[in-house]
C-alpha positions as CSV (number, residue, x, y, z in Angstrom):
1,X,-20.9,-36.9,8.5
2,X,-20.9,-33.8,9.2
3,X,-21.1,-30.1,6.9
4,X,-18.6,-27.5,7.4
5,X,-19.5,-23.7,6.2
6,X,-16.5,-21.8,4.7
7,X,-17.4,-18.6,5.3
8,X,-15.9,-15.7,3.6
9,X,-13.5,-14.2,5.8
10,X,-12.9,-10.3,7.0
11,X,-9.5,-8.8,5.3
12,X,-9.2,-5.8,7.0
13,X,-11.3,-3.4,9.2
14,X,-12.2,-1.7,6.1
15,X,-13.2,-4.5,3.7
16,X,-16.2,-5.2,3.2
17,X,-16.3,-7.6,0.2
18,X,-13.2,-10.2,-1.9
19,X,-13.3,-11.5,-5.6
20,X,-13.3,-15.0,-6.0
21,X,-9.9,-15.3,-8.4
22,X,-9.9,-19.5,-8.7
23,X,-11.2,-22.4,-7.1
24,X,-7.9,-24.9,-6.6
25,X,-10.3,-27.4,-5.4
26,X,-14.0,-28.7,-7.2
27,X,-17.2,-30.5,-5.9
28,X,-16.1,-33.7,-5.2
29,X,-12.7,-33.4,-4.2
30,X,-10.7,-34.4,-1.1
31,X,-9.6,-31.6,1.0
32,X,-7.1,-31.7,4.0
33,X,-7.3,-29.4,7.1
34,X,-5.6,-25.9,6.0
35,X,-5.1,-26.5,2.5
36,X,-5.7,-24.3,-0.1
37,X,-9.3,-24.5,-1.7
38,X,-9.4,-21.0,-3.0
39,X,-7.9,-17.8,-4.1
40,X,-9.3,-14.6,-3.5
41,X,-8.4,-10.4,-4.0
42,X,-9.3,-7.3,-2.0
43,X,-8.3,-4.1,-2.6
44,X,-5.9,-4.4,-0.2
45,X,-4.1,-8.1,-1.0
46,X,-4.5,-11.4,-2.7
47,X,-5.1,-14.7,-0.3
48,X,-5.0,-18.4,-0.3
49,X,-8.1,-19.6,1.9
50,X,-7.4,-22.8,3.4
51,X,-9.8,-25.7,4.2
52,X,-11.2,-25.7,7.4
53,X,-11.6,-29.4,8.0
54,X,-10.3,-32.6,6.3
55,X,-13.3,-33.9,4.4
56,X,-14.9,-33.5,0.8
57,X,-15.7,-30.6,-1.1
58,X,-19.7,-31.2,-0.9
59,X,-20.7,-27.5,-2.6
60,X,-19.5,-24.0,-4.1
61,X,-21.6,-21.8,-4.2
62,X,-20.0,-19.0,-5.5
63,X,-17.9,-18.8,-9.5
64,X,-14.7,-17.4,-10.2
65,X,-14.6,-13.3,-10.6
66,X,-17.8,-13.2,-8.2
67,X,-17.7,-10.3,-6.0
68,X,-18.5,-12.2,-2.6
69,X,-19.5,-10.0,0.7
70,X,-17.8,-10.6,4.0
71,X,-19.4,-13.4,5.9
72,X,-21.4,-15.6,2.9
73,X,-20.3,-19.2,2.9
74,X,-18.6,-19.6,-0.1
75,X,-18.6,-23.3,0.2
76,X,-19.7,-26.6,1.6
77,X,-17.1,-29.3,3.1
78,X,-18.4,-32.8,4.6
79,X,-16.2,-33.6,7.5
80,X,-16.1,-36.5,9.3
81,X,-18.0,-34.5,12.6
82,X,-21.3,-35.5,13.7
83,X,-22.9,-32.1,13.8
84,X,-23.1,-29.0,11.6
85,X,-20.7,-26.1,11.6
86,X,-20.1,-22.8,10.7
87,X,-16.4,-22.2,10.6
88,X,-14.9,-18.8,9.1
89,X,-11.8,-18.8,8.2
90,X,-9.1,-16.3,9.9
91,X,-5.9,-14.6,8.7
92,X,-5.2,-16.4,5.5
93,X,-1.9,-16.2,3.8
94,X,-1.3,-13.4,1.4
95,X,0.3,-14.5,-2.3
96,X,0.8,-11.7,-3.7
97,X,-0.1,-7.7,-2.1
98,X,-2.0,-5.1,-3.9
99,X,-0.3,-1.4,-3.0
100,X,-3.8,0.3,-4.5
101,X,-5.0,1.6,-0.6
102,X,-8.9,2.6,-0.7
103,X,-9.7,4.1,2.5
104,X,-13.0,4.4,3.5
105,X,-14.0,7.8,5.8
106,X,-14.3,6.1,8.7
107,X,-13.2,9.0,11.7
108,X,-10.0,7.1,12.8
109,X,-9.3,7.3,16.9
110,X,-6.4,9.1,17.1
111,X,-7.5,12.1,14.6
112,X,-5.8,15.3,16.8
113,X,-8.1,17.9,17.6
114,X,-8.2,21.9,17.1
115,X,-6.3,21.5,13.8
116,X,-5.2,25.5,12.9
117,X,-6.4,26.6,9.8
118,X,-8.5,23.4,8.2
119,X,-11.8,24.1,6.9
120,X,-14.3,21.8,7.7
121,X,-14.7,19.5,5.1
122,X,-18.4,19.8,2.4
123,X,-20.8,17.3,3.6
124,X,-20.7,13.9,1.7
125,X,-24.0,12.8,-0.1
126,X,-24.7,9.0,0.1
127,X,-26.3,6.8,-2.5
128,X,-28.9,4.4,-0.9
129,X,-31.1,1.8,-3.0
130,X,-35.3,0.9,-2.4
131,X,-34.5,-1.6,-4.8
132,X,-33.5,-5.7,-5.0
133,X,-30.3,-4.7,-6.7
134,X,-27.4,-5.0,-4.2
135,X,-24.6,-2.8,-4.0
136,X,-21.1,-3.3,-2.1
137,X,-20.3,-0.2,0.2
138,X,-17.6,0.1,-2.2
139,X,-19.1,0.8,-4.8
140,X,-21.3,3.1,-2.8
141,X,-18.5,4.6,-1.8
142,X,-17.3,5.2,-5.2
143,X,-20.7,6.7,-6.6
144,X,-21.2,9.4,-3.5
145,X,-17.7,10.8,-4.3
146,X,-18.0,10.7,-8.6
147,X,-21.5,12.2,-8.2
148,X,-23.1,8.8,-9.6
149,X,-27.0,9.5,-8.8
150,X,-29.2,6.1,-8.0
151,X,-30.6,6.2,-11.7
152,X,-27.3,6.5,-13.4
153,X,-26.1,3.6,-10.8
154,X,-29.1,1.4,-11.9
155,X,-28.1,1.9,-15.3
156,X,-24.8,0.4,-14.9
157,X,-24.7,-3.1,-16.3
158,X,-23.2,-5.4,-13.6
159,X,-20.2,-8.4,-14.3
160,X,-20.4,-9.7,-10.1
161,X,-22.6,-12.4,-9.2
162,X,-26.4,-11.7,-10.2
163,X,-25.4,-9.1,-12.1
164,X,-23.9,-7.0,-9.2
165,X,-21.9,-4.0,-10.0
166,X,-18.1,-4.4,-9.5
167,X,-15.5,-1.4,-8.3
168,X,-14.1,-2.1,-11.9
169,X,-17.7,-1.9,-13.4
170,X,-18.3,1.5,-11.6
171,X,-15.1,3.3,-12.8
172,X,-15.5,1.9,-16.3
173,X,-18.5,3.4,-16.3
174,X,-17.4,7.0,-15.2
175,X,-14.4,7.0,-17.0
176,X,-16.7,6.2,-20.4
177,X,-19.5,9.0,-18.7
178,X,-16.1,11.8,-18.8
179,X,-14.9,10.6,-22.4
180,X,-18.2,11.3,-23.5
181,X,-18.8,14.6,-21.8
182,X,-15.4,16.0,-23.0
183,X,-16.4,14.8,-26.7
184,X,-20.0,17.1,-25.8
185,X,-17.8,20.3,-25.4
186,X,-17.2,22.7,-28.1
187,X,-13.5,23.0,-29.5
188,X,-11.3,25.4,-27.7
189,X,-7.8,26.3,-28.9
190,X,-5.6,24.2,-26.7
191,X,-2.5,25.7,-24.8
192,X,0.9,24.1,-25.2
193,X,2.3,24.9,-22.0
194,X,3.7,22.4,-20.1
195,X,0.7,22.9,-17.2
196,X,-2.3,22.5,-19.4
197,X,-0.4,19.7,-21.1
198,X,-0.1,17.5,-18.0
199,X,-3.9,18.5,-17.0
200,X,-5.2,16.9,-19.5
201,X,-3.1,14.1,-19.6
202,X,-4.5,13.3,-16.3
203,X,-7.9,13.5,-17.4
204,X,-7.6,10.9,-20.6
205,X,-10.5,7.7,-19.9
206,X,-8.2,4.8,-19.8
207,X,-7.9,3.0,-23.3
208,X,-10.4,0.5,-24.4
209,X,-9.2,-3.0,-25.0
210,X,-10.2,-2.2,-29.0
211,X,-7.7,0.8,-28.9
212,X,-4.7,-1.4,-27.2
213,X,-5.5,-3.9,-30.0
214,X,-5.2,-1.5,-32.1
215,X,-1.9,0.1,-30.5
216,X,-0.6,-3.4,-30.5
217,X,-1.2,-4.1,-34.7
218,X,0.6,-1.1,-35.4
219,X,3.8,-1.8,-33.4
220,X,6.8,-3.3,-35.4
221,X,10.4,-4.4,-35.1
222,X,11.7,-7.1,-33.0
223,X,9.8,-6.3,-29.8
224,X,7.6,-8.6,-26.8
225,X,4.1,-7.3,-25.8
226,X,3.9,-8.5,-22.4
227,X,0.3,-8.1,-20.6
228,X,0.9,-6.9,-17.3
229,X,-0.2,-9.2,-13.9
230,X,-3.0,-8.2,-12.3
231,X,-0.8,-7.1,-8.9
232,X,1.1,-4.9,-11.3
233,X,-1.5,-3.4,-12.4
234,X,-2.7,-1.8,-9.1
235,X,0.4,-0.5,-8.2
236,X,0.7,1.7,-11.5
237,X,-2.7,2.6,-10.8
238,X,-1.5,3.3,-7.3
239,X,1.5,5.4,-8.2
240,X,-0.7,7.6,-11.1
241,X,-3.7,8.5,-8.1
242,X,-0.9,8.9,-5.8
243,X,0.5,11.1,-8.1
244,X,-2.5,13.3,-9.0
245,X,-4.1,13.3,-5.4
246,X,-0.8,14.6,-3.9
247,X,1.6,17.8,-4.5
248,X,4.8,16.1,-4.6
249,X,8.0,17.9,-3.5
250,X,10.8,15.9,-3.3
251,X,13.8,17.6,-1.0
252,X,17.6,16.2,-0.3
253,X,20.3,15.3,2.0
254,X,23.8,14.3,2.3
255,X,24.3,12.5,5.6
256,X,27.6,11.5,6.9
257,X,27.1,7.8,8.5
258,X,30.6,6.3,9.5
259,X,29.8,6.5,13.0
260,X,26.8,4.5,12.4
261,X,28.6,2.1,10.1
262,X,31.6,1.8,12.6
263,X,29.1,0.7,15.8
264,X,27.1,-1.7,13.1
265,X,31.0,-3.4,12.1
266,X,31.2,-3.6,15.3
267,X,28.3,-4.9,17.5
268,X,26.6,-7.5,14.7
269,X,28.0,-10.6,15.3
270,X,27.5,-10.5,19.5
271,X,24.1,-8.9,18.5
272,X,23.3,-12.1,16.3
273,X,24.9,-14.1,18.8
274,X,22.3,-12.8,21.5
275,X,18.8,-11.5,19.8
276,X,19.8,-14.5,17.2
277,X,18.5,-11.7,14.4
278,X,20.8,-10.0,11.5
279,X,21.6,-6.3,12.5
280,X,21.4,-4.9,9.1
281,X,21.0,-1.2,8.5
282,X,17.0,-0.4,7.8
283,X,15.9,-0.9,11.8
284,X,19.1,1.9,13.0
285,X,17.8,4.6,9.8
286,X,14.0,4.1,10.9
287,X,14.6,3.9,14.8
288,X,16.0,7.9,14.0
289,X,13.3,8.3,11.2
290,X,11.1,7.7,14.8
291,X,12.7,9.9,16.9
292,X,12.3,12.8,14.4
293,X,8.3,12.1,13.9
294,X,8.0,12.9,17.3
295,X,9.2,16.4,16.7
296,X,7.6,16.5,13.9
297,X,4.4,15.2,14.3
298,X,2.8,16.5,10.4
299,X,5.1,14.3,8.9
300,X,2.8,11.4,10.4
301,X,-0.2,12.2,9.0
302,X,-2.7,11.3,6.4
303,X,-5.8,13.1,4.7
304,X,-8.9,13.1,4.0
305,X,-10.9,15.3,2.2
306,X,-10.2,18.7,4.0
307,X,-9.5,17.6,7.4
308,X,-5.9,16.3,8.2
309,X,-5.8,13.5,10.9
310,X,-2.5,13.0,13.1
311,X,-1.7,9.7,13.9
312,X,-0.4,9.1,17.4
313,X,0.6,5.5,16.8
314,X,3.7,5.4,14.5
315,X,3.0,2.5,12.2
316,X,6.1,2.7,9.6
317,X,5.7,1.0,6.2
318,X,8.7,-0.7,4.6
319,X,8.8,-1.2,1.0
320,X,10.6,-4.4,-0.1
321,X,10.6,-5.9,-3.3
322,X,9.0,-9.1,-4.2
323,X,11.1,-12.1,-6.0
324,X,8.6,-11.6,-8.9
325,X,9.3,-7.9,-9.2
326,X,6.5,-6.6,-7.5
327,X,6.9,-4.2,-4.3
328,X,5.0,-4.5,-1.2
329,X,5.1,-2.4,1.8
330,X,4.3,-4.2,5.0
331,X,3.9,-2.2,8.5
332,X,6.1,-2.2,11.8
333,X,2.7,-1.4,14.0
334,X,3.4,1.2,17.0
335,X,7.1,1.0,15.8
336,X,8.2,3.8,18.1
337,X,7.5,1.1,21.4
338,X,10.3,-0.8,19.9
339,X,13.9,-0.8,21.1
340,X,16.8,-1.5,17.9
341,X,16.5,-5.6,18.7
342,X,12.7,-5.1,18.4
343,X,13.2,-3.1,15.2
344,X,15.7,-5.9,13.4
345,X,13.4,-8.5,14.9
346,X,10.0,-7.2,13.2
347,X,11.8,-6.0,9.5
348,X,13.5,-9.7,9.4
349,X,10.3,-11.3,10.0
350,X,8.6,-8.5,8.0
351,X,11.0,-8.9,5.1
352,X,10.6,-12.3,5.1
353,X,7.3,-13.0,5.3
354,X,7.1,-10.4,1.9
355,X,10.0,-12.4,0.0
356,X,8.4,-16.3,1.3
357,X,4.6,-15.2,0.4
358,X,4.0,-15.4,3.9
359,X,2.6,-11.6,4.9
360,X,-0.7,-11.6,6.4
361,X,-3.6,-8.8,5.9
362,X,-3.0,-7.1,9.1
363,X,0.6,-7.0,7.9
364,X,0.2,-4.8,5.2
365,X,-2.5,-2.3,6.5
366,X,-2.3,1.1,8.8
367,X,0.9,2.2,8.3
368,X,1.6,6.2,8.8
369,X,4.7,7.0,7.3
370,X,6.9,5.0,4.5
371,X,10.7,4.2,4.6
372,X,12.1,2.9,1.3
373,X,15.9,2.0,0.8
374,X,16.9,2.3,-2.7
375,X,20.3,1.8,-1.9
376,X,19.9,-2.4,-2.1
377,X,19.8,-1.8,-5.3
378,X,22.7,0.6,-5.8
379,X,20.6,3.8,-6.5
380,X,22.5,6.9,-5.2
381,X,19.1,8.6,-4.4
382,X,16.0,8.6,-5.8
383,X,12.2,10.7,-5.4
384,X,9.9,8.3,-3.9
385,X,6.1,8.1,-4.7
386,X,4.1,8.9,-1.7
387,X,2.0,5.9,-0.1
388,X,-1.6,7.3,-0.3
389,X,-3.0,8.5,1.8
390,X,0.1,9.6,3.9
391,X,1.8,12.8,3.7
392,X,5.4,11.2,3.2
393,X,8.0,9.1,2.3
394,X,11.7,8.8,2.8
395,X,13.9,7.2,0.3
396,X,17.6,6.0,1.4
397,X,20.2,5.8,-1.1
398,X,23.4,3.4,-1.1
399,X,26.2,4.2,1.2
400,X,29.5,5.0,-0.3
401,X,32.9,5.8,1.0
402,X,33.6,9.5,-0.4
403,X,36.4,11.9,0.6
404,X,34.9,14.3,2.1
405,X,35.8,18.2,3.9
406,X,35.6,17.3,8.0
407,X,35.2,20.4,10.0
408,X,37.5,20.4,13.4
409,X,38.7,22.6,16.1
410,X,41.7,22.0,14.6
411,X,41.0,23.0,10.9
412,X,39.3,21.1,7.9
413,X,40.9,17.7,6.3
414,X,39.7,15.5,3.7
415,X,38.8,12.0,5.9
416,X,37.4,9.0,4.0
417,X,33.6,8.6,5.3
418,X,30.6,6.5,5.0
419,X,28.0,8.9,3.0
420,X,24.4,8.6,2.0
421,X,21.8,10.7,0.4
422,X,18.5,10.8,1.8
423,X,15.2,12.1,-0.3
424,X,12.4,12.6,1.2
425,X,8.6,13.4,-1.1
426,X,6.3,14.8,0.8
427,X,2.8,16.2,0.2
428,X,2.9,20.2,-0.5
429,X,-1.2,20.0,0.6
430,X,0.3,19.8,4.2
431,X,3.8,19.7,4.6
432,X,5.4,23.0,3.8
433,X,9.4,23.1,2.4
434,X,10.3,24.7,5.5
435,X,8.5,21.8,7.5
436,X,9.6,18.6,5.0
437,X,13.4,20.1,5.1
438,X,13.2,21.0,8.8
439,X,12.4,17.4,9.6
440,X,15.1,15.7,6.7
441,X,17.8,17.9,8.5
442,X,16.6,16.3,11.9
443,X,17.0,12.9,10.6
444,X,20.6,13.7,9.0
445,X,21.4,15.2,12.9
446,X,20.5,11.9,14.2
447,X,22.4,9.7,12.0
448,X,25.8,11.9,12.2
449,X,25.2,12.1,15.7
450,X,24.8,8.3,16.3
451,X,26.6,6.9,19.5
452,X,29.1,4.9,18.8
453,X,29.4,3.4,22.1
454,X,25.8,2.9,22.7
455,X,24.7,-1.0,23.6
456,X,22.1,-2.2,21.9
């Protein structure tokens, strides 16, 4: 009999630690090769992590809400080998995907060069540790950019495994360190203009759980207080850092597709017939959205700190609803080296994957611009959040047949065509009006221009 190390996998070139969320299986119990023994949650998704080999749960060594590093066996199997093995476990299936995206400030290898006018960026202090206390390069992470000296971090009381501080622990404890030096401050006569007033909304410490206690007594009337999941949680933390970090301008379009519609009517049956994929319309909107990024490279871009990094690949993230409600945006990697059947290939399998609990970590990470159709669900239009930390995202509305004015050599008539409106939020850091409506006017070119007799 042999023993089998599970060893806590890597999710993701930036992750350096996962939290245990449940053990499915205890000491003791029989385990088959690749099922599910535990659950576990990144910053960037939640997995299953199957078994490694058919044998008998001999040891865990870690409990449920321990902060576990990359690499530590987490458990011990006996299999039915004859010698002792080490196995880690690689891509596990995701259950459900986070949308909260903490990037580390690692120098990424396509960052462009001889960027005009960008200051260098302040140089970042680090927090290091002569002592047995361990902390996660998250949490690290976290303290060198809130200012967090190595006293005040030692001060912290930890809920991880040996008392370890957690990311949660960490912003507890600056959020509690801000409510308190507010309440320091001498009174000043507060401004009521609609500025100041959203300033310091964004600087209120998250409620305590005694104050939504208390918030929860004092509600009446025939109402249900529903506590929200943990996924949903991180995307409305998500959407409110996106939201502060980000100057959102939201610009839009009105886009004449009939020819586009017409060639679709046309082609999808022989096109399912031969690629044996749906043509649906998201693959022919971001297979323009592609050819537009490439004249407009700053729409494909992310930040960090002052420096803004061009990406070269074009990774495009697609946000698709979950059958729970939730929303997930997994990436079409180097989508711009795909032809249309490549395109409806990946954003079936893609869409799939998401709806089926089937996405994997590297499906969900590196993506440089954000394509969101709002028109499944039969919004006109709509003034998308952007996906931290890119620059922008596009937002498609529901197509609908409109009488509109067509301009001819002839004259203008009234013809019956197949309209959209497109929105497009993009970060004012970066992306000027005159850049952000330049490119949304390229993209509406594109579409109206669409061959109708192309192949595919």
């Amino acid at each position: 009999m042999a023993i089998v190390d599970l060893i806590m996998p890597k999710l993701g070139e930036s992750v350096m630690e996962a939290t245990v969320l449940r053990w499915n299986k205890k000491p003791g119990d029989h385990v088959q090769l690749d099922e599910t023994i535990l659950e576990i949650a990144t910053d960037k998704v939640d997995s299953d992590i199957p078994s490694p080999s058919t044998g008998i749960i001999e040891e865990v060594l870690f409990h449920e809400n321990d902060v576990v590093p990359v690499g530590s066996v987490i458990a011990r199997i006996r299999s039915e080998n004859n010698v002792v093995e080490k196995v880690p476990v690689t891509n596990p299936v995701v259950n459900d995907v986070e949308v909260d995206r903490v990037e580390t400030h690692q120098e990424e290898k396509h960052a462009i060069e001889n960027i005009p006018y960008v200051p260098a960026s302040p140089a970042r202090h680090s927090v290091k540790t002569s002592g047995a206390r361990f902390y996660s390069p998250l949490v690290l992470n976290i303290a060198a950019n809130e200012g967090v000296s190595l006293a005040e971090l030692e001060k912290i009381p930890g809920t991880g495994n040996e008392g370890r501080v957690t990311k949660k622990d960490i912003l507890q404890w600056i959020a509690g360190r801000s409510a308190s030096d507010r309440s320091a401050e001498p009174v000043k006569e507060l401004q009521t203009t609609p500025e100041s007033v959203a300033l310091r909304e964004s600087e209120v410490a998250p409620p305590t759980e005694t104050a939504i206690a208390e918030i929860e007594e004092s509600l009446t009337g025939n109402i249900e207080v529903i506590e929200m999941d943990r996924t949903r949680k991180l995307i409305a933390k998500h959407m409110v850092e996106s939201r502060r970090t980000s100057a959102h301008v939201t610009s839009f379009a009105e886009c004449d597709v009939t020819n586009m519609v017409l060639w679709r009517e046309k082609v999808k049956q022989s096109f399912e017939k031969q690629e044996g994929e749906k043509l649906t319309f998201t693959p022919l909107f971001i297979e323009a959205i592609i050819k537009c990024i490439k004249k407009y490279p700053w729409l494909n871009a992310s930040v960090r700190g002052e420096k803004i990094i061009l990406h070269k690949d074009i990774n495009i993230s697609m946000a698709t609803a979950l059958p729970n409600g939730n929303l997930i945006t997994p990436v079409i990697q180097e989508a711009d080296m795909l032809n249309i059947s490549g395109l409806a290939k990946k954003v079936n399998r893609l869409a799939d994957a998401a709806r089926n609990n089937r996405l994997r970590p590297d499906d969900v990470q590196n993506g440089t611009f954000t394509v969101t159709n709002v028109g499944n669900f039969g919004s006109l239009a709509g003034t998308p959040i952007i996906n931290q930390p890119q620059v922008a995202i596009l937002a498609i509305g529901a197509i609908k047949k409109r009488p509109v004015v067509v301009e001819t050599k002839q004259g203008d008539s009234i013809a019956i065509r197949h309209m959209v409106y497109l929105s497009l939020s993009y970060d004012h850091r970066i992306v000027d009006g005159s850049l952000g409506s330049s490119f949304l006017s390229a993209v509406v070119n594109e579409l109206e221009n669409f061959d109708i007799n192309r192949s595919f």
